[in-house]
ChimeraX commands (.cxc) that place a marker at each C-alpha (Angstrom):
marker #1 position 47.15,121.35,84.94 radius 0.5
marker #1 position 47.31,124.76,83.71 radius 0.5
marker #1 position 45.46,125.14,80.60 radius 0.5
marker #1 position 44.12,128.46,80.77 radius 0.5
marker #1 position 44.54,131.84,81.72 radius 0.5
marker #1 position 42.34,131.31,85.22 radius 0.5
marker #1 position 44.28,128.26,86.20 radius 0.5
marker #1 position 47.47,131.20,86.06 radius 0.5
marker #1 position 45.47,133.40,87.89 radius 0.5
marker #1 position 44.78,130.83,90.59 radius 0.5
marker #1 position 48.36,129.80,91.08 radius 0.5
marker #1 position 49.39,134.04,91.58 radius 0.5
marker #1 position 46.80,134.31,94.04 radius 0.5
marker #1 position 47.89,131.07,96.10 radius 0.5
marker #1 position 51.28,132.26,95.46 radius 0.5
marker #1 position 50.25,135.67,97.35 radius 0.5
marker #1 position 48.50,133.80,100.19 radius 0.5
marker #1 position 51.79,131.97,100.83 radius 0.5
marker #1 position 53.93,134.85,100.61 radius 0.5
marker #1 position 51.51,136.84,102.97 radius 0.5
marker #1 position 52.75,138.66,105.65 radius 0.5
marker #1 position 56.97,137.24,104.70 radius 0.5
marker #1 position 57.35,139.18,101.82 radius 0.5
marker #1 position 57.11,142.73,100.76 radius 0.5
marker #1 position 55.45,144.28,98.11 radius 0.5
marker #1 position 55.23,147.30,95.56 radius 0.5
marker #1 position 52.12,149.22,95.79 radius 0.5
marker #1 position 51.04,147.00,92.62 radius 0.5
marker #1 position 51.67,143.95,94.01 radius 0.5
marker #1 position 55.19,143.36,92.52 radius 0.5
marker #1 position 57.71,141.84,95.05 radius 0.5
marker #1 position 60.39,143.65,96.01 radius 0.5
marker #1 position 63.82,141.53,96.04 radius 0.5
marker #1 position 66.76,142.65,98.17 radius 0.5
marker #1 position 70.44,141.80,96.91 radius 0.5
marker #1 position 70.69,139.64,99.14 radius 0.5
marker #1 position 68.19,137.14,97.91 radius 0.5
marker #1 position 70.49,136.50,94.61 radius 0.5
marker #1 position 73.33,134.42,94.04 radius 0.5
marker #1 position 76.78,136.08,93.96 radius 0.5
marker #1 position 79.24,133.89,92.84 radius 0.5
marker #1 position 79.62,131.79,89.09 radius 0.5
marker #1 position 78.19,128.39,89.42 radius 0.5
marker #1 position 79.55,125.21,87.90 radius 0.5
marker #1 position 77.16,124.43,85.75 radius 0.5
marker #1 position 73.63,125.73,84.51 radius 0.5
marker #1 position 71.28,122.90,83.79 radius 0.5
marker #1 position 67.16,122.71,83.33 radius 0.5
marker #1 position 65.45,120.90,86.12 radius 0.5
marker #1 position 64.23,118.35,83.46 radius 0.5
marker #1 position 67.82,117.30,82.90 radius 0.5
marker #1 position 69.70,117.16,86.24 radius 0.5
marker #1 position 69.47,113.67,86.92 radius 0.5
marker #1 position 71.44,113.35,83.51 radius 0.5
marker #1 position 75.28,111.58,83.79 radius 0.5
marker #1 position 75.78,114.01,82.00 radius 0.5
marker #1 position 76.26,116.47,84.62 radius 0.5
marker #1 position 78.90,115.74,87.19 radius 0.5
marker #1 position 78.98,118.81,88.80 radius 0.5
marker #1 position 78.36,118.59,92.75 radius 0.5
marker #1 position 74.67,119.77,92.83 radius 0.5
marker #1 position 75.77,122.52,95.40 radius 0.5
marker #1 position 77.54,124.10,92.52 radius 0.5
marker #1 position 74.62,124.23,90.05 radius 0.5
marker #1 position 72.31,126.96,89.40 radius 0.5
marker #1 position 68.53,124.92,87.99 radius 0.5
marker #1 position 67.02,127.04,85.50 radius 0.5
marker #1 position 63.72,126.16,83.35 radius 0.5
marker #1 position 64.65,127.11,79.97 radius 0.5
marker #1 position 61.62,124.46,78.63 radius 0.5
marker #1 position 58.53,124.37,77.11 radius 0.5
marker #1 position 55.70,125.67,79.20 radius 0.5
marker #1 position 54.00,122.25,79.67 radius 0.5
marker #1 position 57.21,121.27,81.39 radius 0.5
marker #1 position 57.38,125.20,83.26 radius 0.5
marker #1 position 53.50,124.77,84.41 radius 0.5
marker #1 position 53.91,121.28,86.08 radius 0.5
marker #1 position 56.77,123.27,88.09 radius 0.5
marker #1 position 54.29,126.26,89.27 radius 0.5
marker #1 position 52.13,123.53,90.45 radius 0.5
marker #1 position 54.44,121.62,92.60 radius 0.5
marker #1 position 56.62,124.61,93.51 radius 0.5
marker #1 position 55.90,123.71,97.20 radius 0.5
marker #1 position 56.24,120.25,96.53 radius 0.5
marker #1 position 59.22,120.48,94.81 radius 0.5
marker #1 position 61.24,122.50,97.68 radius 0.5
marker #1 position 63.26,119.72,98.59 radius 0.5
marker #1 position 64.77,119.22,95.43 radius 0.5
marker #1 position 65.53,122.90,94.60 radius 0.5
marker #1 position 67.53,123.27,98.56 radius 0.5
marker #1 position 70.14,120.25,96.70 radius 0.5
marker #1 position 71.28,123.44,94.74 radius 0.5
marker #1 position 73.33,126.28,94.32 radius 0.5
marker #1 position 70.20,128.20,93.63 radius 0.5
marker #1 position 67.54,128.43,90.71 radius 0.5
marker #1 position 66.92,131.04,88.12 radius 0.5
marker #1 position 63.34,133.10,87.52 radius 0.5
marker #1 position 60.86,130.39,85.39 radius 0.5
marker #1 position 60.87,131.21,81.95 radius 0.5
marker #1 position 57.21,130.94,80.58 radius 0.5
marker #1 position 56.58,132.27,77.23 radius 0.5
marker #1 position 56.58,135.53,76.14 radius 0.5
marker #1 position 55.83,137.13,72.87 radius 0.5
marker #1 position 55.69,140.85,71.67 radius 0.5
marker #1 position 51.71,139.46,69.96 radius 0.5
marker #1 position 50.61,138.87,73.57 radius 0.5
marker #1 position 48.12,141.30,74.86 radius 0.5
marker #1 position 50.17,143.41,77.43 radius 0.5
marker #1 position 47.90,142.44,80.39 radius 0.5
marker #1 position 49.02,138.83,79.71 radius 0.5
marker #1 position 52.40,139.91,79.52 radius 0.5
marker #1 position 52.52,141.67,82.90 radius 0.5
marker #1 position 50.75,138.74,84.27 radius 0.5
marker #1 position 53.21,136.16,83.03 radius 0.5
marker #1 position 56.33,138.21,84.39 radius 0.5
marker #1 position 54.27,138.62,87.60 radius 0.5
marker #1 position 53.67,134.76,87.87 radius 0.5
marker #1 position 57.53,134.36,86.81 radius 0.5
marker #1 position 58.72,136.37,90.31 radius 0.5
marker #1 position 56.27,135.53,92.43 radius 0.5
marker #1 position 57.64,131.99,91.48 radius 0.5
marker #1 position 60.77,133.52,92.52 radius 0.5
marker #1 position 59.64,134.68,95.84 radius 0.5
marker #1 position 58.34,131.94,97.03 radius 0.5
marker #1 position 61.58,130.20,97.02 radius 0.5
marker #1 position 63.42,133.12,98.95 radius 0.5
marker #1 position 60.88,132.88,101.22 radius 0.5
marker #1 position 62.34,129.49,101.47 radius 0.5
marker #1 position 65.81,130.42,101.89 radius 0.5
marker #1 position 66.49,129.65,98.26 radius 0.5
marker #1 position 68.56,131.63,96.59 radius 0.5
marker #1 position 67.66,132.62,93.28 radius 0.5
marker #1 position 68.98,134.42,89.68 radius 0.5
marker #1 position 67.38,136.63,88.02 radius 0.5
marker #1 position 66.10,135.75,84.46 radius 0.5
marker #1 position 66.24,138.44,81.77 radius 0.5
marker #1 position 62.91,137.62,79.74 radius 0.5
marker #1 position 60.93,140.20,78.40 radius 0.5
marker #1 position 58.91,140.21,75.41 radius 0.5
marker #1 position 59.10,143.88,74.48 radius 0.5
marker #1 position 60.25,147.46,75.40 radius 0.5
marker #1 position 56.84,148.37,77.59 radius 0.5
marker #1 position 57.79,145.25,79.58 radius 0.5
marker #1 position 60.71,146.23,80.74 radius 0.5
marker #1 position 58.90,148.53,83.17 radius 0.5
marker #1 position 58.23,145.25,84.95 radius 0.5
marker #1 position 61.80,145.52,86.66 radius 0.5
marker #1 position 62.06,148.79,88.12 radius 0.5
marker #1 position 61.58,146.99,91.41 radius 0.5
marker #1 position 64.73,144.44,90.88 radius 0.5
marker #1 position 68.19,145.84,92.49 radius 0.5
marker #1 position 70.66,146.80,90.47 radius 0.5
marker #1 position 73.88,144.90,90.60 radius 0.5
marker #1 position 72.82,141.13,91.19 radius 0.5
marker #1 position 73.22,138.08,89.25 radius 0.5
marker #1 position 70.80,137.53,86.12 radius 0.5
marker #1 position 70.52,134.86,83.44 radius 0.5
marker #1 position 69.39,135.23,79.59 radius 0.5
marker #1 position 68.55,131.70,77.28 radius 0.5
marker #1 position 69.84,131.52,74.10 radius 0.5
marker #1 position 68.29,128.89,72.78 radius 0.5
marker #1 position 66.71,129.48,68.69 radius 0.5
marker #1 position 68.02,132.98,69.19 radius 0.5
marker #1 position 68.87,134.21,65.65 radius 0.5
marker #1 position 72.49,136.30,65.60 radius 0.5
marker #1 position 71.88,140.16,64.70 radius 0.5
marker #1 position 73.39,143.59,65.18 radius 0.5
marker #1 position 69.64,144.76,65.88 radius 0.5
marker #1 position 68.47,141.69,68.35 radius 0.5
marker #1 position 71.64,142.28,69.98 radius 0.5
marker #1 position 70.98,146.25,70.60 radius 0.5
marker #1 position 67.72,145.61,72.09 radius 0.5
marker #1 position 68.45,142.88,74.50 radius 0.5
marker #1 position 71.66,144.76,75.31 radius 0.5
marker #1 position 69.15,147.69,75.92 radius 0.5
marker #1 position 67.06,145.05,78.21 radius 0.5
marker #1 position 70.06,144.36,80.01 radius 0.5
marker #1 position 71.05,148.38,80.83 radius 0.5
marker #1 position 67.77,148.50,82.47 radius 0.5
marker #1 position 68.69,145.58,85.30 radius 0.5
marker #1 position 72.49,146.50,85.40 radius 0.5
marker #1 position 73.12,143.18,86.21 radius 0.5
marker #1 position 77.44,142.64,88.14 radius 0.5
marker #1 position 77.12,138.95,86.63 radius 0.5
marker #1 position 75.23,137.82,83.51 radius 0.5
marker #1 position 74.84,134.18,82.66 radius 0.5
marker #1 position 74.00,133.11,79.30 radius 0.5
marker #1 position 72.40,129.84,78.89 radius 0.5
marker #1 position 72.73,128.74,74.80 radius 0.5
marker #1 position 74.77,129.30,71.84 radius 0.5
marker #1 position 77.22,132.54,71.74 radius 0.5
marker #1 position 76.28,135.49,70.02 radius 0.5
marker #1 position 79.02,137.73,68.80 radius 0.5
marker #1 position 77.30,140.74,68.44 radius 0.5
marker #1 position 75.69,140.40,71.67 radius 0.5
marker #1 position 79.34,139.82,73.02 radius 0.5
marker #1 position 80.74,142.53,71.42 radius 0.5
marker #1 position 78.52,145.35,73.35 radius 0.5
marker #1 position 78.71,143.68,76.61 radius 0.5
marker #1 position 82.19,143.92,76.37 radius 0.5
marker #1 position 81.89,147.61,75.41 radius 0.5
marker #1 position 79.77,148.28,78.50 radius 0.5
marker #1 position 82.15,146.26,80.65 radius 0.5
marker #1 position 79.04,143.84,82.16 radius 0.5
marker #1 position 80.65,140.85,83.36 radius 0.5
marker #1 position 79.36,137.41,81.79 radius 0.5
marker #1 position 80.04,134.01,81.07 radius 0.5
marker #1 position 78.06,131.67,78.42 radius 0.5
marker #1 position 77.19,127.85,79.94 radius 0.5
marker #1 position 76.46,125.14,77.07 radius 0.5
marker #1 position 72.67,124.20,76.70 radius 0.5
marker #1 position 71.70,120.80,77.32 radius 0.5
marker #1 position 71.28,119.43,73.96 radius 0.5
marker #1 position 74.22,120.95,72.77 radius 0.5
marker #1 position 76.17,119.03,75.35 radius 0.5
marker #1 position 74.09,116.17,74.76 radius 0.5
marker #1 position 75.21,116.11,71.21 radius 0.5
marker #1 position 78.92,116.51,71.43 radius 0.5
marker #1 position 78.64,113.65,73.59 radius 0.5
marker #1 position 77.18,111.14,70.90 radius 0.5
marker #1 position 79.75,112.46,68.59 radius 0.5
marker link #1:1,2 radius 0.2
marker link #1:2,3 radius 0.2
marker link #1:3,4 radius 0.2
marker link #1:4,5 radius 0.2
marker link #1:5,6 radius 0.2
marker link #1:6,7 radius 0.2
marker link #1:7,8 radius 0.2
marker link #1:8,9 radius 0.2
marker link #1:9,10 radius 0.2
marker link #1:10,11 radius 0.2
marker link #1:11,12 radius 0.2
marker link #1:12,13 radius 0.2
marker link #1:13,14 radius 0.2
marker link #1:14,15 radius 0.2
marker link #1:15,16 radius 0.2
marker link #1:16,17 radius 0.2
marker link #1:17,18 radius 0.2
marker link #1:18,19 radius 0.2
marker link #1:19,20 radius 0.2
marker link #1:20,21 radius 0.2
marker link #1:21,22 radius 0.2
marker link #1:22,23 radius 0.2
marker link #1:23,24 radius 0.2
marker link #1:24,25 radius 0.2
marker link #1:25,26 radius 0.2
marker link #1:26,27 radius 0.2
marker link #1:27,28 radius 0.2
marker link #1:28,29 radius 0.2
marker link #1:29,30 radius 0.2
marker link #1:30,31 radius 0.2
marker link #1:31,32 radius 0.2
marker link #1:32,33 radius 0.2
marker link #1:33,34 radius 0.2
marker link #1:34,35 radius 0.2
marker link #1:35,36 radius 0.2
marker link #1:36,37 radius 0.2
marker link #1:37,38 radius 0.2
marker link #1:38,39 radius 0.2
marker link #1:39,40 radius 0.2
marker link #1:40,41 radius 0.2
marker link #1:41,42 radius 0.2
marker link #1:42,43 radius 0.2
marker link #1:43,44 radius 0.2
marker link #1:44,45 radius 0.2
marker link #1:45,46 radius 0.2
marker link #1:46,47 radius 0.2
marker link #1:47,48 radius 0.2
marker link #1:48,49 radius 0.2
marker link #1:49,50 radius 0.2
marker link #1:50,51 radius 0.2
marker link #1:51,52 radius 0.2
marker link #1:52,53 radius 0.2
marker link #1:53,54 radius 0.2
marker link #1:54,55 radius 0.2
marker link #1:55,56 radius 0.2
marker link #1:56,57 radius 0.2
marker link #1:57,58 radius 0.2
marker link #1:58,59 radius 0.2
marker link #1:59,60 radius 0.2
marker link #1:60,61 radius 0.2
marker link #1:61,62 radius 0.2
marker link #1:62,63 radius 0.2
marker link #1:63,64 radius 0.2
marker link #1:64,65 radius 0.2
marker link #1:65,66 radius 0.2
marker link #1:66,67 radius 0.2
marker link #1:67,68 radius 0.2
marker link #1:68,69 radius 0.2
marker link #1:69,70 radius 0.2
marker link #1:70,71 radius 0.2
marker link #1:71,72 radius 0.2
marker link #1:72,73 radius 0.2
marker link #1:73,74 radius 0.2
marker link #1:74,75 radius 0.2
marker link #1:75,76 radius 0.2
marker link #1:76,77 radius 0.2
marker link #1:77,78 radius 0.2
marker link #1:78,79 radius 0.2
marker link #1:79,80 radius 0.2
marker link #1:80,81 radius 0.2
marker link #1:81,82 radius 0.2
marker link #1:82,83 radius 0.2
marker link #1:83,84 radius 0.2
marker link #1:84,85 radius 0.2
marker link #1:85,86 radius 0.2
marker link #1:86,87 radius 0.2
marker link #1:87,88 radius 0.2
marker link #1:88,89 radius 0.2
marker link #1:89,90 radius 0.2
marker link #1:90,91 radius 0.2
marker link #1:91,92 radius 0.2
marker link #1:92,93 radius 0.2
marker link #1:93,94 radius 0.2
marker link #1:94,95 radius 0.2
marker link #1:95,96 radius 0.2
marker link #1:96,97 radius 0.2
marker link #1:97,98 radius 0.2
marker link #1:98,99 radius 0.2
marker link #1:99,100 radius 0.2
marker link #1:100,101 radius 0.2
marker link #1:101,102 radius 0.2
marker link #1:102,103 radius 0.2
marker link #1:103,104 radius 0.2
marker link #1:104,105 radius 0.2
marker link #1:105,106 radius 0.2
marker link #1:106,107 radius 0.2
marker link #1:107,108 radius 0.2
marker link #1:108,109 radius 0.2
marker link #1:109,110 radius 0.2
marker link #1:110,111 radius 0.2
marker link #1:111,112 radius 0.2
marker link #1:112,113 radius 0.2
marker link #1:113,114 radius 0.2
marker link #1:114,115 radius 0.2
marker link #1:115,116 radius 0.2
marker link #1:116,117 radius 0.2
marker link #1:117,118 radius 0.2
marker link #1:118,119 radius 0.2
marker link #1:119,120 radius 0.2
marker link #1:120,121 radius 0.2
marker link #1:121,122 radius 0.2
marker link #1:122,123 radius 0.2
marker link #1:123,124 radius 0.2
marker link #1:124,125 radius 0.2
marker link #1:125,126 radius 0.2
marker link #1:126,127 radius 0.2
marker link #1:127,128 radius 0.2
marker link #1:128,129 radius 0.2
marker link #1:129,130 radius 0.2
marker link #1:130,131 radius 0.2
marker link #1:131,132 radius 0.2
marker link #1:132,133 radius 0.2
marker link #1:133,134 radius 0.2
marker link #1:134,135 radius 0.2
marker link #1:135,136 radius 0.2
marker link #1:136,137 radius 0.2
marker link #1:137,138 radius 0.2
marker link #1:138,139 radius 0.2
marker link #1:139,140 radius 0.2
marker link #1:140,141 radius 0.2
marker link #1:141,142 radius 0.2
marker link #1:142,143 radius 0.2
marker link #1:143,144 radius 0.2
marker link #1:144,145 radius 0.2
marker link #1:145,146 radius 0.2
marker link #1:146,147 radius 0.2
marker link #1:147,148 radius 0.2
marker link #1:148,149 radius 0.2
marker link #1:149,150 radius 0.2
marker link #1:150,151 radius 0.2
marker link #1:151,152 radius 0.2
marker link #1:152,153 radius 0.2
marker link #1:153,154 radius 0.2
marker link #1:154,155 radius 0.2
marker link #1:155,156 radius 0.2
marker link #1:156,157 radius 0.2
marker link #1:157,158 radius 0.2
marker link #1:158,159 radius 0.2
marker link #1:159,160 radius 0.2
marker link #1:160,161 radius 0.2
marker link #1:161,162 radius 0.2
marker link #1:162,163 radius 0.2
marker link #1:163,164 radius 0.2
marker link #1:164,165 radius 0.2
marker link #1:165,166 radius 0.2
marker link #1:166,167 radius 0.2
marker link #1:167,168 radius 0.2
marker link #1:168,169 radius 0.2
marker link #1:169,170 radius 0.2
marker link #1:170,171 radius 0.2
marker link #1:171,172 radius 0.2
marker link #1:172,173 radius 0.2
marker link #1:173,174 radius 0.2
marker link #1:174,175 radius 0.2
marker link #1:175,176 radius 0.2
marker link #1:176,177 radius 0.2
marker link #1:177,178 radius 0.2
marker link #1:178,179 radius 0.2
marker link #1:179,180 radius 0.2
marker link #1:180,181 radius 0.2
marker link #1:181,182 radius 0.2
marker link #1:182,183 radius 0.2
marker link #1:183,184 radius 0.2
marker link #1:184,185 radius 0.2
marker link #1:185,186 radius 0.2
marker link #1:186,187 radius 0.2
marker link #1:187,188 radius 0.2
marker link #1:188,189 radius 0.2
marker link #1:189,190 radius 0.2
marker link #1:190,191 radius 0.2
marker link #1:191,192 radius 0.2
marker link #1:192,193 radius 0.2
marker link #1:193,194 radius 0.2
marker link #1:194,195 radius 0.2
marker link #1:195,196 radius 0.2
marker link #1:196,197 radius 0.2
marker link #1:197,198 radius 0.2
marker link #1:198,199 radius 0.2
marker link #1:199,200 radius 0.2
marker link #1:200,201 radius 0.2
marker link #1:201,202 radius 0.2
marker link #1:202,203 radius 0.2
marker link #1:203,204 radius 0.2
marker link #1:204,205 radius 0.2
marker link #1:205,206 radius 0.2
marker link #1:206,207 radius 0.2
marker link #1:207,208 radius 0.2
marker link #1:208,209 radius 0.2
marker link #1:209,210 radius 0.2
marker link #1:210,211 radius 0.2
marker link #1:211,212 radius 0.2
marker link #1:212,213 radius 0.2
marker link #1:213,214 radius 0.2
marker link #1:214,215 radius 0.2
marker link #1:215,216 radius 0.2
marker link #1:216,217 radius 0.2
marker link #1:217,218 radius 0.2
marker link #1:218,219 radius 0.2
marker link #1:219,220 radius 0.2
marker link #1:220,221 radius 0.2
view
C-alpha cells in the first residue's frame, strides 16, 4: 500500500525498469508520447474504473474511455496492480492519465513527482498497446511546465467534480488548456458556463460526460 512518499518513489522507479529500453525519454526523465498513442475519436461513455461493473453503464466496453477520477486510496491500489490489471484495461476504448491529488500547498518537488508518477502510469499502458487520454491536472501555473513534452493536438480529459463556477477558475484552467492545445477535450462532471463560454471563443472542441454519482442519482429519482 502506498502510504508514503518512498512507497511513490518505488512504484516510478519500477515503472522505469519496465519501460526500459520500449520507451523514450526527455533528458529529465519525462516520457515522450507520440500522437499516436492517444485516442482520436469521442467515446460512449466516460466512467471510473471503480464503477464499470455498474448496470448502470450499458455502453459496449469497447466504446468507453476508464478514467480514475477517485480518491487516492482507490488511485494507489491502481499504481500497484497496473500490471496486474492489464487485462481489464485492453476490454476498453482506452483509459485516461490517473488523477492523484494535486494542490497549489504541495511542495513543488512533490508536485513534479506526482505528475511524473501520473504519465509514467500512462506509459506503461502504451507500452501495452493501450491507448490512452490525456488528463489535464495541474495544481498550479509552474506545473504546467510539466507538459511541454505532450503533442499538441490529441485528446485530453479535465474532472469536474467539487469544481466551484467562476470567471477567474475558468481563465486559468482555460490558460492550462492553451498550453496542451488539445483537438478534443472531455469533461468529466458538472458544466461550467464560464468555462464553456471561452472554449467556445477559442474554438477547442469538447463535450461534457455525466459523473457517476450524478447519473447514479437521477436514476433513484
Amino acid at each position: 500500500m502506498i502510504t508514503t512518499l518512498q512507497d511513490l518513489l518505488v512504484i516510478v522507479n519500477r515503472y522505469y525498469e519496465i519501460l526500459n529500453g520500449h520507451f523514450n525519454f526527455d533528458s529529465n526523465g519525462w516520457p515522450l508520447f507520440k500522437n499516436n498513442d492517444f485516442l482520436t475519436e469521442w467515446p460512449q461513455d466516460v466512467i471510473t474504473y471503480d464503477n464499470r461493473n455498474s448496470s448502470i453503464i450499458t455502453s459496449p466496453k469497447k466504446e468507453v474511455v476508464l478514467c480514475f477520477f477517485a480518491g487516492d486510496k482507490q488511485n494507489y491500489r491502481r499504481f500497484e496492480g497496473l500490471e496486474r490489471d492489464m487485462k481489464t484495461y485492453h476490454l476498453y476504448k482506452a483509459v485516461a492519465i490517473p488523477d492523484i491529488t494535486l494542490t497549489q500547498d504541495m511542495d513543488i518537488e512533490l508536485q513534479n513527482l506526482i505528475m511524473l508518477a501520473n504519465q509514467l502510469f500512462a506509459a506503461v499502458l502504451v507500452y501495452h498497446d493501450i491507448k490512452i487520454v490525456f488528463n489535464t491536472r495541474s495544481p498550479s501555473s509552474a506545473t504546467n511546465n510539466n507538459f511541454i513534452q505532450v503533442p499538441r493536438n490529441i485528446m485530453c480529459i479535465s474532472g469536474f467534480l467539487g469544481c466551484k463556477n467562476s470567471s477567474v477558475l475558468a481563465t486559468r484552467y482555460v490558460n492550462k488548456i492553451l498550453t496542451l492545445m488539445p483537438n478534443k477535450l472531455i469533461i468529466y462532471g458538472k458544466h461550467d458556463p464560464y468555462v464553456d463560454a471561452q472554449l467556445d471563443t477559442l474554438g477547442i472542441s469538447y463535450r461534457y460526460y455525466d459523473d457517476f454519482h450524478s447519473r447514479s442519482k437521477r436514476r433513484e429519482k
